[in-house]
NUGUNU-531243 format. One record per residue: residue number from 1; residue in three letters; x negated, y negated, z negated of N, C-alpha, C in turn. Coordinates in steps of 0.1 Angstrom, whole numbers, plus 2048, in hexadecimal, padded with zeros to 3 digits. Atoms other than C-alpha are relative to their C-alpha. Layout:
+------+------+------+------+------+-------+-------+-------+------+------+------+
| resi | resn | n.xx | n.yy | n.zz | ca.xx | ca.yy | ca.zz | c.xx | c.yy | c.zz |
+------+------+------+------+------+-------+-------+-------+------+------+------+
|  NUM |  Ala |    X |    Y |    Z |     X |     Y |     Z |    X |    Y |    Z |
...
+------+------+------+------+------+-------+-------+-------+------+------+------+
This chain:
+------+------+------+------+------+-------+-------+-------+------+------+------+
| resi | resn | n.xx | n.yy | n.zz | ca.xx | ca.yy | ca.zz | c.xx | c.yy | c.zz |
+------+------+------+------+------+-------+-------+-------+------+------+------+
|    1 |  Unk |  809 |  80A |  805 |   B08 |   907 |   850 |  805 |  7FA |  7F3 |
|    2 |  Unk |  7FB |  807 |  80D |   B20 |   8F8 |   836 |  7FE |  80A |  7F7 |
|    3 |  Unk |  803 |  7F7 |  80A |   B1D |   917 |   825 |  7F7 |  801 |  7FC |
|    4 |  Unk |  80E |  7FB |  809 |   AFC |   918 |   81E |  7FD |  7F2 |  7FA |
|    5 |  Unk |  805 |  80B |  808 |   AF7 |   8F4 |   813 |  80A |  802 |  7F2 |
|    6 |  Unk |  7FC |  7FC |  809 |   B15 |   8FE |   7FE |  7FB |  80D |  7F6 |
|    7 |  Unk |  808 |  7F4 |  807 |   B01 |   91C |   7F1 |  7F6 |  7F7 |  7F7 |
|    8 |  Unk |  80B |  807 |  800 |   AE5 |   905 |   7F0 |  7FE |  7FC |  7F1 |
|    9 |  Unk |  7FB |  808 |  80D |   AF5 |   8EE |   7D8 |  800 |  805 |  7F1 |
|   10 |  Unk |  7FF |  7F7 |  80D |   B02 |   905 |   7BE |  7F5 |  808 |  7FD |
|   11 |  Unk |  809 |  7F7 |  80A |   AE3 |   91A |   7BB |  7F7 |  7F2 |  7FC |
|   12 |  Unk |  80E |  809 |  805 |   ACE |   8F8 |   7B6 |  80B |  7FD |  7F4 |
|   13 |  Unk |  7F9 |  800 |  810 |   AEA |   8EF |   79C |  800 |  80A |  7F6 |
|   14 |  Unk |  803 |  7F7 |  80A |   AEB |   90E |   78B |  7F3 |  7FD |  7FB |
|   15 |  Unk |  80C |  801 |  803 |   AC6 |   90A |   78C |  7F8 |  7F5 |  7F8 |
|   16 |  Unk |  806 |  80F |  803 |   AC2 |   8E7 |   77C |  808 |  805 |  7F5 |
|   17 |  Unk |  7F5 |  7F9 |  811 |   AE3 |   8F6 |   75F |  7F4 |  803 |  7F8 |
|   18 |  Unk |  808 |  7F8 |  809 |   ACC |   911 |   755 |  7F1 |  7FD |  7FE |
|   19 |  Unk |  80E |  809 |  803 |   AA9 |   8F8 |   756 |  804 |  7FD |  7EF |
|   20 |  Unk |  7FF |  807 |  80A |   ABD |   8E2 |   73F |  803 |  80A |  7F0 |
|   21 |  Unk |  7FA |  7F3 |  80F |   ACC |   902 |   728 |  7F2 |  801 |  7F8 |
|   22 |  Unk |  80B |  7F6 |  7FE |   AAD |   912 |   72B |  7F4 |  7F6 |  7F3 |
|   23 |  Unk |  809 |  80A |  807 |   A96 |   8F0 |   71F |  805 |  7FD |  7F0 |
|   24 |  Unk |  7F8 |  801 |  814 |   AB1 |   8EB |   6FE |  7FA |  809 |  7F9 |
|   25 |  Unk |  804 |  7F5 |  807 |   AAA |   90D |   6F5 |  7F0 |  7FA |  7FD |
|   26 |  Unk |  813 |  801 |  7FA |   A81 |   907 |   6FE |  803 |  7F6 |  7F2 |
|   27 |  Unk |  805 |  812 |  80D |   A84 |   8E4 |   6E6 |  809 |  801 |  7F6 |
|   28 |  Unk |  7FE |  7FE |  807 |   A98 |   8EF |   6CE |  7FF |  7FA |  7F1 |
|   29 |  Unk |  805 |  802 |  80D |   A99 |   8EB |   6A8 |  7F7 |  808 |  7FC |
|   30 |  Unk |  806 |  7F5 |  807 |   A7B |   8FB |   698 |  803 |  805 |  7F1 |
|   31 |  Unk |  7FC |  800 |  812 |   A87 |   8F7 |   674 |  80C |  811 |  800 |
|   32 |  Unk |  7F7 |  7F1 |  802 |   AA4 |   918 |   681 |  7F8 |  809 |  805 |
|   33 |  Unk |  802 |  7F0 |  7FE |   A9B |   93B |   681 |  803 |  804 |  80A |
|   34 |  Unk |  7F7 |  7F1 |  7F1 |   A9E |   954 |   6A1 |  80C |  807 |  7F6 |
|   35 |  Unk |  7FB |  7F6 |  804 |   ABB |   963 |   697 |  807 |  80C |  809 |
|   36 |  Unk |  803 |  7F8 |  7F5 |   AC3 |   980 |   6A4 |  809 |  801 |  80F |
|   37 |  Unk |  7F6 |  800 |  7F7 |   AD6 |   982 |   6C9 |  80B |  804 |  7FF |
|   38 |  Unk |  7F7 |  7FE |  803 |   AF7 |   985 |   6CE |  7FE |  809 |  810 |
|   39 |  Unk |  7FE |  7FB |  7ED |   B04 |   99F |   6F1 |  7FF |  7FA |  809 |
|   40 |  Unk |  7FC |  809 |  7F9 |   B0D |   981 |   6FF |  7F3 |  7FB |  802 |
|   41 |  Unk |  80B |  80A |  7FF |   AEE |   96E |   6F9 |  7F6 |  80A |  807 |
|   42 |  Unk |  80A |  7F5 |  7F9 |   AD7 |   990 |   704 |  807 |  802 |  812 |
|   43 |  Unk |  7F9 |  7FC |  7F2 |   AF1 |   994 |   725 |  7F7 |  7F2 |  807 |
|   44 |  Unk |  802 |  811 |  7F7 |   AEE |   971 |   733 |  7E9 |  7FF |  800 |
|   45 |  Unk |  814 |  7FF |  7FF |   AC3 |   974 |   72B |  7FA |  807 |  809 |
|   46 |  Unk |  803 |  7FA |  7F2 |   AC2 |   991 |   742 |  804 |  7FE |  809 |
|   47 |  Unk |  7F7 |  803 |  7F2 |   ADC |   987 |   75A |  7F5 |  7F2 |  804 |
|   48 |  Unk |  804 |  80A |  7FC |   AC9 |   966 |   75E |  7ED |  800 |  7FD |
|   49 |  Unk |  80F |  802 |  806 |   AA2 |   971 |   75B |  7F8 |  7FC |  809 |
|   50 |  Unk |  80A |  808 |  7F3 |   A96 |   967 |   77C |  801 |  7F3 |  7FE |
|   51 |  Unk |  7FF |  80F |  802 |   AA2 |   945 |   776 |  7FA |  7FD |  7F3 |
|   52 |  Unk |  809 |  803 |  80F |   A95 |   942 |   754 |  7F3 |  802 |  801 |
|   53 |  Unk |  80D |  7FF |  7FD |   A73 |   94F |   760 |  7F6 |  7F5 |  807 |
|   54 |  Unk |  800 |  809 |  7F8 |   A75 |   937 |   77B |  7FF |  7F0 |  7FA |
|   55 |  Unk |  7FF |  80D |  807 |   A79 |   91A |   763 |  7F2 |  7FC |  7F4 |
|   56 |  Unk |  80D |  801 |  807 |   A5D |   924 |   74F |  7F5 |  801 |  806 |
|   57 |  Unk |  809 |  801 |  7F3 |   A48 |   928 |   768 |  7FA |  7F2 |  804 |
|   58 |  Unk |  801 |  80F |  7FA |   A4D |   901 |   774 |  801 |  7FA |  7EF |
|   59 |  Unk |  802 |  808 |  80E |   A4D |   8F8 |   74A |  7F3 |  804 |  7FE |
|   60 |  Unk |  80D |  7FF |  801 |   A2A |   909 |   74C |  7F5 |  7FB |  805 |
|   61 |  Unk |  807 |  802 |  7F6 |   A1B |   8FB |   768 |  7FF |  7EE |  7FB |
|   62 |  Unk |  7FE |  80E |  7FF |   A29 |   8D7 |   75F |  7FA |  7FE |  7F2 |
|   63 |  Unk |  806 |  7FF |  80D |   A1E |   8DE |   73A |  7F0 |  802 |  802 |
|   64 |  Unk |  80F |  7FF |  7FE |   9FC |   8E5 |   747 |  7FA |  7F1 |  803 |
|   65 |  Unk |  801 |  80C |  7FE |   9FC |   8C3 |   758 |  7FE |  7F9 |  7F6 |
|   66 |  Unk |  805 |  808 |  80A |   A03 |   8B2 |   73D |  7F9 |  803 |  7F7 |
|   67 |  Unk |  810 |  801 |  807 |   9E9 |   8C0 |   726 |  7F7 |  7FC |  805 |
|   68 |  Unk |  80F |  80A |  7F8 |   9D1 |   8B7 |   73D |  7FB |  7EF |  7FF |
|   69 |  Unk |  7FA |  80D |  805 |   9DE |   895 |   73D |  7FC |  7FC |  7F4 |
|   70 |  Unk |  802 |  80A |  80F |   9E0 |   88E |   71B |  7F2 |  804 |  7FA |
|   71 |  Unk |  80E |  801 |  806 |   9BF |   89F |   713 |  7F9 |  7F5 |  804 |
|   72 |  Unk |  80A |  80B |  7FD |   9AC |   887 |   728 |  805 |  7F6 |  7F8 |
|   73 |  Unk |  7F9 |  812 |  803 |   9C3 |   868 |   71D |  7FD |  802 |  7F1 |
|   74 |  Unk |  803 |  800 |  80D |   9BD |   872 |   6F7 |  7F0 |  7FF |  800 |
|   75 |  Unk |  813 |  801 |  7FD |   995 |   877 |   700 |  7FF |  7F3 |  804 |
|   76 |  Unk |  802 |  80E |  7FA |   998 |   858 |   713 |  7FA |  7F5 |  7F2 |
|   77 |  Unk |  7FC |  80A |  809 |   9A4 |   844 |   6F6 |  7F4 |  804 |  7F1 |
|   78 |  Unk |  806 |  7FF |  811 |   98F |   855 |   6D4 |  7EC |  7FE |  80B |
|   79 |  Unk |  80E |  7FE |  7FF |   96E |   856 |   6EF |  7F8 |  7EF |  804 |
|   80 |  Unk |  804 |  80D |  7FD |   96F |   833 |   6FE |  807 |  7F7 |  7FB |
|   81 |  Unk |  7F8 |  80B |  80C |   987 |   81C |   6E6 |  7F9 |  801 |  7F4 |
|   82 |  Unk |  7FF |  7FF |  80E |   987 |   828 |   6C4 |  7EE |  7FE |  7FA |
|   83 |  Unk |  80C |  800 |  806 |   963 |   837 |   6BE |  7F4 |  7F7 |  803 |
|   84 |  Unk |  80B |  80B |  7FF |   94C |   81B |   6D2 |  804 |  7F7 |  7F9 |
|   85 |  Unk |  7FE |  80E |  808 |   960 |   801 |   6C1 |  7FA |  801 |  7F4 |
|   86 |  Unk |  807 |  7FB |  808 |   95A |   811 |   6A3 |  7F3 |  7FD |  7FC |
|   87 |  Unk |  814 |  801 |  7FF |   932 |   816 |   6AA |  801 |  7F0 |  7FE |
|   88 |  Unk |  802 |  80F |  7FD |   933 |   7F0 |   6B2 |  804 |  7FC |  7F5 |
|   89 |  Unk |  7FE |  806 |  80C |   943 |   7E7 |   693 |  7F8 |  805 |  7F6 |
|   90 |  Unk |  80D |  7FD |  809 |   92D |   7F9 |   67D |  7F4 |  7FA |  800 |
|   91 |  Unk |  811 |  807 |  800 |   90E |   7E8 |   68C |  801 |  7F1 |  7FF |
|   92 |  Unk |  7FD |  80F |  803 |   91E |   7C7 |   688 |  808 |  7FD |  7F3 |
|   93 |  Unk |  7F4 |  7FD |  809 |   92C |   7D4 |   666 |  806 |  7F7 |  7FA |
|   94 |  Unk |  7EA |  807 |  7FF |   94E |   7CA |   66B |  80A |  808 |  7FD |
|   95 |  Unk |  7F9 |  7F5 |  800 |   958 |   7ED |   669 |  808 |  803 |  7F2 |
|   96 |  Unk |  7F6 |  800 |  80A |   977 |   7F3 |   653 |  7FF |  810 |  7FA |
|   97 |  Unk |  7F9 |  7F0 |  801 |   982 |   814 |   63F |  808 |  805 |  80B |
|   98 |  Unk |  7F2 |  7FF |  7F8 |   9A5 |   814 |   651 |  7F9 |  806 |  80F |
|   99 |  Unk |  804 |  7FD |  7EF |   993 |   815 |   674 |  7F8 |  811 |  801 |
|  100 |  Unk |  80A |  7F2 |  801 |   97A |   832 |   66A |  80D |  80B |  7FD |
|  101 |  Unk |  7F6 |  7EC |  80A |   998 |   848 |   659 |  808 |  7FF |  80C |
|  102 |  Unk |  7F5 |  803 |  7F5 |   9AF |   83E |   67B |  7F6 |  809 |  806 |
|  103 |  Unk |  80A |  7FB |  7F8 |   990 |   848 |   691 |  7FD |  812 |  7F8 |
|  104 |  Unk |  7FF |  7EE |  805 |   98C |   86B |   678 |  80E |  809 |  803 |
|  105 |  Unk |  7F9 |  7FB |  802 |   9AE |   86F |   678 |  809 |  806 |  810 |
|  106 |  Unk |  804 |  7FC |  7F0 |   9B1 |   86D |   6A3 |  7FA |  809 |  802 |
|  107 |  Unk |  809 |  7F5 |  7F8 |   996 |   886 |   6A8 |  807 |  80D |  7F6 |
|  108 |  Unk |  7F6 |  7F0 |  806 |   9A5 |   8A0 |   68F |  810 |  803 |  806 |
|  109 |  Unk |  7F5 |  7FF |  7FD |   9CA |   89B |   69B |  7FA |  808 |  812 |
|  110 |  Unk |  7FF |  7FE |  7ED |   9BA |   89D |   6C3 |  7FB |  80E |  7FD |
|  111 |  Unk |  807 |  7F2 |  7FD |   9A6 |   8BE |   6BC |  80E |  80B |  7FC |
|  112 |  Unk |  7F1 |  7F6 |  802 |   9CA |   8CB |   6A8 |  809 |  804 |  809 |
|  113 |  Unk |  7F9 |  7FB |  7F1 |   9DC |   8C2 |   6C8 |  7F6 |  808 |  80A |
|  114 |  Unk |  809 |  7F3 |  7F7 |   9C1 |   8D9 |   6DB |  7FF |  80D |  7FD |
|  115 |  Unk |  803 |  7F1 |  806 |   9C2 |   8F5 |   6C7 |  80F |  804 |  800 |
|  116 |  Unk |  7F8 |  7FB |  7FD |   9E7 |   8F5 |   6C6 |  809 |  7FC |  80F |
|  117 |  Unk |  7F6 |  806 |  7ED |   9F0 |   8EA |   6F0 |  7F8 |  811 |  7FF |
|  118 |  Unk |  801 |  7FB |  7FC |   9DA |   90A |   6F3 |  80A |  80E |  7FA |
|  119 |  Unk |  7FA |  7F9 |  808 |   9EA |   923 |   6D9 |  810 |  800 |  807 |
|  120 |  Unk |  7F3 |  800 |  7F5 |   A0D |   916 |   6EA |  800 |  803 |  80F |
|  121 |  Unk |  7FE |  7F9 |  7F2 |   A02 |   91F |   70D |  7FC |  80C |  804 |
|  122 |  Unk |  806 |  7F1 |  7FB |   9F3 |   93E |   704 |  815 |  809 |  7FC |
|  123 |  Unk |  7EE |  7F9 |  801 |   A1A |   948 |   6F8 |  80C |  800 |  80C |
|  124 |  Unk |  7F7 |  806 |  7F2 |   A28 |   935 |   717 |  7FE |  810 |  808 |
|  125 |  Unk |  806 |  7F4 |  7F9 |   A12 |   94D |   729 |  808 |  80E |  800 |
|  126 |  Unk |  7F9 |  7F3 |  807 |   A20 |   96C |   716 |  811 |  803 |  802 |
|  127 |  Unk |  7F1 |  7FB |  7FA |   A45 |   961 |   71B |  7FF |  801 |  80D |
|  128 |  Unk |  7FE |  800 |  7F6 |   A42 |   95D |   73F |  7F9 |  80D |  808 |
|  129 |  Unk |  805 |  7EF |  7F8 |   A2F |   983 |   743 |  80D |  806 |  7FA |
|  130 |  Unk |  7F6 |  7F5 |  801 |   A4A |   992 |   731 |  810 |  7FC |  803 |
|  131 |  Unk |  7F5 |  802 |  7F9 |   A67 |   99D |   740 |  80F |  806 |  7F8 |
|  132 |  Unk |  7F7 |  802 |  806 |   A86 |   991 |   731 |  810 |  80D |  803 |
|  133 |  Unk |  7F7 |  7F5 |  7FE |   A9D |   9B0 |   743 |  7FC |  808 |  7F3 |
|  134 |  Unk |  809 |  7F4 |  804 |   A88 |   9C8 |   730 |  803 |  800 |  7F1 |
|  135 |  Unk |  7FD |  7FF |  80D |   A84 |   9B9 |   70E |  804 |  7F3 |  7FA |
|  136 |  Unk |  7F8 |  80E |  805 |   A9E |   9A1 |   705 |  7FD |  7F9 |  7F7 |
|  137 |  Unk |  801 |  804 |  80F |   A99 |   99D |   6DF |  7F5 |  7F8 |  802 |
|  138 |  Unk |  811 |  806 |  7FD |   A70 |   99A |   6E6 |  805 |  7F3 |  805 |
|  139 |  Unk |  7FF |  809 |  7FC |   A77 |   982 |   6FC |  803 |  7F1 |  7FD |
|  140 |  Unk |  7FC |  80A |  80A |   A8D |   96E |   6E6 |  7F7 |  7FA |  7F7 |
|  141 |  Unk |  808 |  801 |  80D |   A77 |   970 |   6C7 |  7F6 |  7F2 |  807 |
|  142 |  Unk |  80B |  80A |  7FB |   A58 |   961 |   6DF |  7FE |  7F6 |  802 |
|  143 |  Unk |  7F8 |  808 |  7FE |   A70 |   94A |   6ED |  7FE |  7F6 |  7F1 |
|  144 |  Unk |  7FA |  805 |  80C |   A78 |   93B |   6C9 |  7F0 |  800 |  7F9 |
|  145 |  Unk |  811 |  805 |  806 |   A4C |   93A |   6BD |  7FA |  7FA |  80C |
|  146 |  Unk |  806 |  80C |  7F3 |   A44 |   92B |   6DD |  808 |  7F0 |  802 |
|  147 |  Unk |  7FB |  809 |  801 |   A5E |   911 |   6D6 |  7FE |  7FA |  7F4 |
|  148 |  Unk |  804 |  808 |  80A |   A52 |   90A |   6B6 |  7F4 |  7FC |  801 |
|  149 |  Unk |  812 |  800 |  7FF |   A2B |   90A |   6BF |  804 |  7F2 |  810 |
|  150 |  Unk |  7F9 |  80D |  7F5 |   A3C |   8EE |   6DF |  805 |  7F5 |  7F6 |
|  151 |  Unk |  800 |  807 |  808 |   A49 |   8DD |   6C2 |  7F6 |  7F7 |  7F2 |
|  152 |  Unk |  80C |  802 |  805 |   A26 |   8DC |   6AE |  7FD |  7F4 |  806 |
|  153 |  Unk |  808 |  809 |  7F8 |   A17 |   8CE |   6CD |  803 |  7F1 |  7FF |
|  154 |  Unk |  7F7 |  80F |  7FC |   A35 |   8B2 |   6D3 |  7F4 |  7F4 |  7F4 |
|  155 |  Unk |  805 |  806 |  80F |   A2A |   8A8 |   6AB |  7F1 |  7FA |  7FF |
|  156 |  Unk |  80C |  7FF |  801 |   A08 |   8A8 |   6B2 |  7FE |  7F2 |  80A |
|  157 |  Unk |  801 |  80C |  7F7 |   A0C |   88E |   6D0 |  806 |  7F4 |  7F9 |
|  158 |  Unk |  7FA |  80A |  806 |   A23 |   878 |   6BD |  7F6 |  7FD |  7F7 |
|  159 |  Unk |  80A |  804 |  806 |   A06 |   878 |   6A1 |  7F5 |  7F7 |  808 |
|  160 |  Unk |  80B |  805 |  7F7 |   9EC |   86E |   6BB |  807 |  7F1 |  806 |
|  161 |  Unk |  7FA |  810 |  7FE |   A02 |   851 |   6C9 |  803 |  7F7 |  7F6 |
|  162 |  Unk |  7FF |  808 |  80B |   A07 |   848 |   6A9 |  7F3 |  7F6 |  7F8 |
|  163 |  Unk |  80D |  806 |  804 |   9E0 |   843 |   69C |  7FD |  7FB |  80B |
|  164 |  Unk |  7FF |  80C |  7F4 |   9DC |   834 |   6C1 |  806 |  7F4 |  7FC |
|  165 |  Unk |  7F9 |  80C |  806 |   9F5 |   81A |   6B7 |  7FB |  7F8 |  7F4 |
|  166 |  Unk |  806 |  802 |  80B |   9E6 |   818 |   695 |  7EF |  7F7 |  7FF |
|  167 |  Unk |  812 |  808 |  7FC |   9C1 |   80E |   6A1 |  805 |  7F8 |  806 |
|  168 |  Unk |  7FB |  80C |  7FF |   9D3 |   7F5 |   6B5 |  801 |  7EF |  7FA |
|  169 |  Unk |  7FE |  80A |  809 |   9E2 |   7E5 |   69B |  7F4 |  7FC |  7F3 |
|  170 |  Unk |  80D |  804 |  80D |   9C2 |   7E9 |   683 |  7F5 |  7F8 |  809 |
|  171 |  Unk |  80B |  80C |  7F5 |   9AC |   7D5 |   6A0 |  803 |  7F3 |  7FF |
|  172 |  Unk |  7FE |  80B |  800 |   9C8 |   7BC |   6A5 |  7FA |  7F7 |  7ED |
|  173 |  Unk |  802 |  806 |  80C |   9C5 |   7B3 |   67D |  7F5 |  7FE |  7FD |
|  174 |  Unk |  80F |  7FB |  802 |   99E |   7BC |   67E |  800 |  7EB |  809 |
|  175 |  Unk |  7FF |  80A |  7F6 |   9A0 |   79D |   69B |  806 |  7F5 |  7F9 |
|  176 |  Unk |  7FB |  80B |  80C |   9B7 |   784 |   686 |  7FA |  7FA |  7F9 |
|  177 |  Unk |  806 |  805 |  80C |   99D |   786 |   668 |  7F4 |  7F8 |  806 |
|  178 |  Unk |  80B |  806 |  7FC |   982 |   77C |   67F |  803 |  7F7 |  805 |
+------+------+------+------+------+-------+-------+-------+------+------+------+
Protein backbone atom coordinates (compact mmCIF):
# COMPACT_ATOMS: atom_id res chain seq x y z
CA UNK A 1 0.00 0.00 0.00
CA UNK A 2 2.80 2.46 0.87
CA UNK A 3 4.16 1.61 -2.33
CA UNK A 4 1.73 2.67 -4.43
CA UNK A 5 0.86 5.98 -2.76
CA UNK A 6 4.59 6.30 -3.09
CA UNK A 7 4.29 5.50 -6.78
CA UNK A 8 1.32 7.61 -6.70
CA UNK A 9 3.19 10.63 -5.60
CA UNK A 10 6.11 10.73 -7.91
CA UNK A 11 4.17 10.06 -11.06
CA UNK A 12 1.66 13.02 -9.99
CA UNK A 13 5.05 15.05 -9.41
CA UNK A 14 6.70 14.15 -12.41
CA UNK A 15 3.40 14.98 -13.86
CA UNK A 16 2.87 18.59 -12.52
CA UNK A 17 7.33 19.06 -13.50
CA UNK A 18 6.53 18.37 -17.00
CA UNK A 19 2.86 20.55 -17.00
CA UNK A 20 5.05 23.33 -15.69
CA UNK A 21 8.21 22.53 -18.31
CA UNK A 22 5.83 21.76 -20.81
CA UNK A 23 3.57 25.39 -20.25
CA UNK A 24 7.20 27.57 -20.34
CA UNK A 25 7.92 26.07 -23.54
CA UNK A 26 3.91 26.51 -24.67
CA UNK A 27 4.28 30.52 -23.41
CA UNK A 28 7.36 31.18 -24.36
CA UNK A 29 9.02 34.13 -26.07
CA UNK A 30 7.59 34.72 -29.53
CA UNK A 31 10.17 37.33 -30.61
CA UNK A 32 13.01 33.75 -30.70
CA UNK A 33 13.10 31.53 -33.55
CA UNK A 34 12.62 27.50 -33.44
CA UNK A 35 15.95 26.65 -33.51
CA UNK A 36 16.82 23.67 -34.42
CA UNK A 37 16.78 20.51 -31.69
CA UNK A 38 19.45 19.46 -29.94
CA UNK A 39 19.67 14.95 -29.19
CA UNK A 40 18.99 15.85 -25.99
CA UNK A 41 16.09 18.06 -26.50
CA UNK A 42 14.53 15.32 -29.42
CA UNK A 43 15.38 12.28 -26.74
CA UNK A 44 13.57 13.69 -23.64
CA UNK A 45 10.35 14.82 -26.45
CA UNK A 46 9.98 11.19 -27.28
CA UNK A 47 10.88 9.70 -24.05
CA UNK A 48 8.18 12.04 -22.47
CA UNK A 49 5.30 12.09 -25.35
CA UNK A 50 2.49 10.57 -23.50
CA UNK A 51 2.86 13.13 -20.86
CA UNK A 52 3.28 16.05 -23.10
CA UNK A 53 0.19 14.84 -25.07
CA UNK A 54 -1.58 14.51 -21.89
CA UNK A 55 -0.86 18.12 -21.05
CA UNK A 56 -2.10 19.36 -24.19
CA UNK A 57 -4.92 17.60 -24.16
CA UNK A 58 -6.02 19.33 -20.58
CA UNK A 59 -4.41 22.94 -22.16
CA UNK A 60 -6.99 22.24 -24.94
CA UNK A 61 -9.92 21.41 -23.24
CA UNK A 62 -9.33 24.32 -20.60
CA UNK A 63 -8.37 26.69 -23.61
CA UNK A 64 -11.71 25.81 -25.05
CA UNK A 65 -13.33 26.87 -21.88
CA UNK A 66 -12.00 29.89 -21.80
CA UNK A 67 -12.79 31.02 -25.31
CA UNK A 68 -16.12 30.38 -24.61
CA UNK A 69 -15.91 32.44 -21.63
CA UNK A 70 -14.35 35.33 -22.88
CA UNK A 71 -16.39 35.31 -26.04
CA UNK A 72 -19.59 35.79 -24.29
CA UNK A 73 -17.99 38.28 -21.62
CA UNK A 74 -16.51 40.41 -24.61
CA UNK A 75 -20.11 40.07 -26.48
CA UNK A 76 -21.60 40.76 -23.23
CA UNK A 77 -19.81 43.94 -22.74
CA UNK A 78 -19.57 45.59 -26.75
CA UNK A 79 -23.59 44.19 -27.05
CA UNK A 80 -25.07 45.50 -23.78
CA UNK A 81 -22.65 48.31 -22.32
CA UNK A 82 -20.75 49.97 -24.88
CA UNK A 83 -23.19 49.97 -28.04
CA UNK A 84 -26.72 50.77 -26.23
CA UNK A 85 -25.02 53.44 -24.38
CA UNK A 86 -23.71 54.67 -27.31
CA UNK A 87 -27.31 54.51 -29.33
CA UNK A 88 -28.53 56.45 -26.21
CA UNK A 89 -26.02 59.05 -26.43
CA UNK A 90 -26.41 59.71 -29.97
CA UNK A 91 -30.23 60.32 -29.53
CA UNK A 92 -29.54 62.60 -26.68
CA UNK A 93 -26.51 63.89 -28.69
CA UNK A 94 -24.10 63.67 -26.07
CA UNK A 95 -22.22 61.26 -28.04
CA UNK A 96 -18.36 61.91 -28.12
CA UNK A 97 -15.73 60.91 -30.86
CA UNK A 98 -13.49 59.00 -28.17
CA UNK A 99 -16.56 56.81 -27.25
CA UNK A 100 -17.50 55.96 -31.10
CA UNK A 101 -13.59 55.19 -31.90
CA UNK A 102 -13.44 53.00 -28.26
CA UNK A 103 -16.83 51.31 -29.33
CA UNK A 104 -15.10 50.78 -33.32
CA UNK A 105 -12.04 49.98 -31.86
CA UNK A 106 -13.82 46.95 -29.34
CA UNK A 107 -15.68 45.29 -32.11
CA UNK A 108 -12.56 45.09 -34.43
CA UNK A 109 -10.12 43.93 -31.63
CA UNK A 110 -13.21 41.25 -30.38
CA UNK A 111 -13.73 39.86 -34.09
CA UNK A 112 -9.42 39.81 -34.26
CA UNK A 113 -9.57 37.78 -31.02
CA UNK A 114 -12.10 35.38 -32.95
CA UNK A 115 -10.42 34.82 -35.89
CA UNK A 116 -7.22 34.28 -34.09
CA UNK A 117 -8.57 31.94 -30.64
CA UNK A 118 -9.77 29.91 -33.81
CA UNK A 119 -6.58 29.76 -36.11
CA UNK A 120 -4.67 28.91 -32.53
CA UNK A 121 -6.99 25.90 -31.85
CA UNK A 122 -6.99 24.73 -35.14
CA UNK A 123 -2.91 24.26 -34.62
CA UNK A 124 -3.60 23.11 -30.95
CA UNK A 125 -5.64 20.54 -32.71
CA UNK A 126 -2.78 19.58 -35.13
CA UNK A 127 -0.15 19.33 -32.23
CA UNK A 128 -2.11 17.09 -30.27
CA UNK A 129 -2.98 14.53 -33.56
CA UNK A 130 0.58 14.33 -34.19
CA UNK A 131 2.64 12.05 -32.68
CA UNK A 132 5.72 13.39 -31.15
CA UNK A 133 7.60 9.69 -31.19
CA UNK A 134 7.34 9.74 -34.88
CA UNK A 135 8.15 13.24 -35.91
CA UNK A 136 10.13 15.06 -33.44
CA UNK A 137 11.38 18.18 -35.39
CA UNK A 138 7.41 18.61 -36.85
CA UNK A 139 6.43 18.47 -33.70
CA UNK A 140 8.78 21.04 -32.38
CA UNK A 141 8.32 23.51 -35.28
CA UNK A 142 4.18 23.34 -34.54
CA UNK A 143 5.02 23.45 -31.03
CA UNK A 144 6.87 26.97 -31.52
CA UNK A 145 3.67 28.55 -34.27
CA UNK A 146 1.18 27.47 -31.94
CA UNK A 147 2.95 29.26 -29.15
CA UNK A 148 3.27 32.25 -31.06
CA UNK A 149 -0.55 32.22 -32.51
CA UNK A 150 -1.30 31.56 -28.00
CA UNK A 151 0.62 34.59 -27.73
CA UNK A 152 -1.38 36.65 -30.49
CA UNK A 153 -4.43 35.63 -28.66
CA UNK A 154 -2.90 36.65 -24.91
CA UNK A 155 -2.33 40.35 -26.87
CA UNK A 156 -5.52 40.42 -28.22
CA UNK A 157 -7.26 39.98 -24.60
CA UNK A 158 -5.06 42.40 -23.02
CA UNK A 159 -6.22 44.88 -25.93
CA UNK A 160 -9.91 44.16 -25.18
CA UNK A 161 -9.43 44.78 -21.38
CA UNK A 162 -7.74 47.61 -22.13
CA UNK A 163 -10.65 49.47 -24.41
CA UNK A 164 -13.05 47.95 -21.71
CA UNK A 165 -11.21 50.01 -19.15
CA UNK A 166 -10.93 52.84 -21.60
CA UNK A 167 -14.93 53.25 -22.15
CA UNK A 168 -14.99 53.23 -18.42
CA UNK A 169 -12.92 55.96 -17.95
CA UNK A 170 -14.43 57.94 -21.09
CA UNK A 171 -18.21 57.51 -19.28
CA UNK A 172 -16.66 58.40 -15.96
CA UNK A 173 -15.44 61.93 -17.58
CA UNK A 174 -18.51 61.90 -20.12
CA UNK A 175 -20.51 61.87 -16.28
CA UNK A 176 -18.21 64.65 -14.58
CA UNK A 177 -19.07 67.13 -17.59
CA UNK A 178 -22.66 66.62 -17.05
Amino acid sequence: MCYNKNMKKRYVSFYCIMLVVFCQVLMGLTGVEAKAMTDEQRSALVLHCDAIHDSLKVLQRNDSRTRVYLGRYYETILNKLITPLNVRLVENSLSTNALIDNQNNFAKTRTNFIIDYIEYQKDLENLVALDCRVEPEKFYELLVQTRTKRKIVAEDTKRLRALAVSNLELVGEMRKKL
